[in-house]
Residue, then its C-alpha position, 0 to 999 in steps of 0.5 A: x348274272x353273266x355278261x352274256x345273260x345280261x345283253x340276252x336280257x336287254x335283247x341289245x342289237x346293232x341298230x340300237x347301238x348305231x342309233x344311240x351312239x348317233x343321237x347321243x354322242x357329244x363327239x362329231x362321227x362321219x363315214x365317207x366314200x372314196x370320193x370324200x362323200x358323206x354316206x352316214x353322220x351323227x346328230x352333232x355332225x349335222x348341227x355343226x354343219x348347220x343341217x337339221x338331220x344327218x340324211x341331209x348330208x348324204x352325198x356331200x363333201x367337206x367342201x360343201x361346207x369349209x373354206x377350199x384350204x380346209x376341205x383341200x387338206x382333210x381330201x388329201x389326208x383320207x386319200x393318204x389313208x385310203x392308200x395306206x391303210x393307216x389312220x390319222x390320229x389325235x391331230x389338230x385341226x385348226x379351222x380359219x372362218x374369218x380373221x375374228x373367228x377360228x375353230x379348233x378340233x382334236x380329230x383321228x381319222x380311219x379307213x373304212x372296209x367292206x365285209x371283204x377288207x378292202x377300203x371303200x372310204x374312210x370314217x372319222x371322230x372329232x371333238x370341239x376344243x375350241x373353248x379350251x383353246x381359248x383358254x390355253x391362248x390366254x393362260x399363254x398370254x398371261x405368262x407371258x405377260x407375267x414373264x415380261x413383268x418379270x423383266x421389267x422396271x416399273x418405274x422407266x419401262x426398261x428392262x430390270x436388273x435381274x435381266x440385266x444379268x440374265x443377258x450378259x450370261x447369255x451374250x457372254x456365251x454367244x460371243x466367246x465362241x466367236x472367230x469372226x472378231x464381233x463382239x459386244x460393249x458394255x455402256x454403264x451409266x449414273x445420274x450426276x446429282x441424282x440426291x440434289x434433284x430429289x432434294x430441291x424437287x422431291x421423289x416425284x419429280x426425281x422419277x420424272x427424270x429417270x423416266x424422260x432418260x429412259x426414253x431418250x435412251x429407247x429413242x436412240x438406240x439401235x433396234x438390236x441394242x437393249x436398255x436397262x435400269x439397274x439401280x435407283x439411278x443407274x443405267x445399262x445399255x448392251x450394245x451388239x454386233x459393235x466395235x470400240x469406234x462405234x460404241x464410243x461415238x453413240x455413248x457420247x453422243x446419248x451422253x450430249x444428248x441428255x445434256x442438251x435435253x433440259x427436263x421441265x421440273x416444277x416448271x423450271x428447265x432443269x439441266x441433267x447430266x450423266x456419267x458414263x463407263x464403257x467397254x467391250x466383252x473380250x472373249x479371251x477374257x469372258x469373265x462377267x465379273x471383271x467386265x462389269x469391274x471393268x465398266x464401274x472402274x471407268x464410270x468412277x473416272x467420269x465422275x472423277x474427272x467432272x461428270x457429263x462424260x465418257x470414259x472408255 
């Protein structure tokens, strides 16, 4: 059977058509006038709207039923369409309810013609992708959640060694193109007497320490500055925007600070100190490798010359 004998058969016109696509599309259908009234809505429209028949909606405007912004801003698109002929499609249209609820649709929007082609109004699908969405924030949410646990030490909430490495690279390339003088300083760190802490108060209490270090770094530091733990015992602070002055006068100082801050281990006031290298990227000389030889060279000299202290 032809397809023209088959529509024949089914004796199929316009009226039905209209009426199916009306009651049976999933998809919200709408035809407006040129002042943005509804002259004709399917069946999804109306429920949406919170009407109980499409008829009801004849001769109301979006603001009728959105908050201004919203009915504001789809006027001045079917105005735009309206003077130009061209449709709006695929857009995203975000809809803000109230601060716990916003509603999301994926909307293409027409001209509307008379018999004699001229625009008389516009017409419009849309669909509700609220729930996908949702979906796609939350799978957004849990990357990202991953991603930062990625970079981050479990055990002191700072950054890993992996990063470490990741954010000298990036810093390295920023500040080699510098002209203005700026630069970065490397501060490296290593508990003095790590194995003897583990020893007389065990794994769990040797943890403790790394722990109470990592906030008294986190503490005093500045927002721009970032910390991590790059080994069991081992710190890194990056410090930005600094010069050798700076730098120098907030190592010694965390370093004193770690001193006169006694860590309560098994009950008993334990006195832990640190090792510290420090020195500044140079962006003549933007090797990674030899910043970081560098900065241990000077570490092993505090532990050479006493520990709980400086060099630089």
């Amino acid at each position: 059977m032809s397809d023209k004998n088959f529509w024949e058969k089914m004796q199929i016109n316009d009226m039905l058509v209209i009426d199916t696509i009306r009651r049976h599309s999933f998809d919200t259908i709408y035809f407006k006038d040129k002042d943005s009234k509804f002259i004709w809505n399917n069946y999804v429209h109306a429920k949406q709207l919170g009407v109980e028949k499409p008829d009801d909606l004849i001769g109301k405007t979006d603001m009728d039923f959105f908050p201004a912004e919203f009915a504001a801003k789809a006027r001045e698109a079917e105005l735009e369409i309206m003077r130009t002929g061209t449709p709006l499609l695929n857009i995203l249209e975000e809809l803000v309810i109230d601060e716990d609820t916003v509603k999301y649709y994926y909307a293409s929007k027409y001209p509307l013609y008379d018999k004699n082609d001229q625009i008389v109004g516009t017409w419009g699908i849309s669909r509700d992708i609220t729930e996908q969405k949702k979906l796609e924030k939350e799978l957004e949410r849990s990357y990202h959640k991953m991603e930062r646990l990625a970079r981050v030490d479990d055990l002191s909430g700072l950054y890993n060694r992996r990063y470490f490495y990741e954010t000298l690279e990036k810093y390295a390339s920023l500040y080699e193109r510098r002209t203005d003088g700026s630069t970065f300083a490397l501060l490296v760190c290593d508990v003095d007497d790590m194995t003897h802490v583990n020893d007389i108060y065990g794994q769990q209490n040797g943890d403790l320490v790394l722990k109470s270090l990592a906030e008294l770094f986190l503490e005093n530091v500045r927002k721009e500055d970032t910390c991590f733990r790059t080994g069991g015992d081992e710190f890194a602070l990056v410090l930005l925007d600094t010069d050798k002055i700076s730098a120098v006068g907030l190592a010694k100082k965390l370093v004193e600070l770690i001193a006169n801050e006694p860590i309560i281990l098994d009950g008993k006031r334990e006195k832990v100190t640190v090792s510290a290298g420090l020195v500044l990227f140079e962006n003549s000389n933007p090797d990674l490798s030899d910043l970081l030889s560098r900065a241990e060279r000077k570490l092993n000299k505090s532990k050479r010359e006493g520990k709980n202290k400086v060099s630089f």
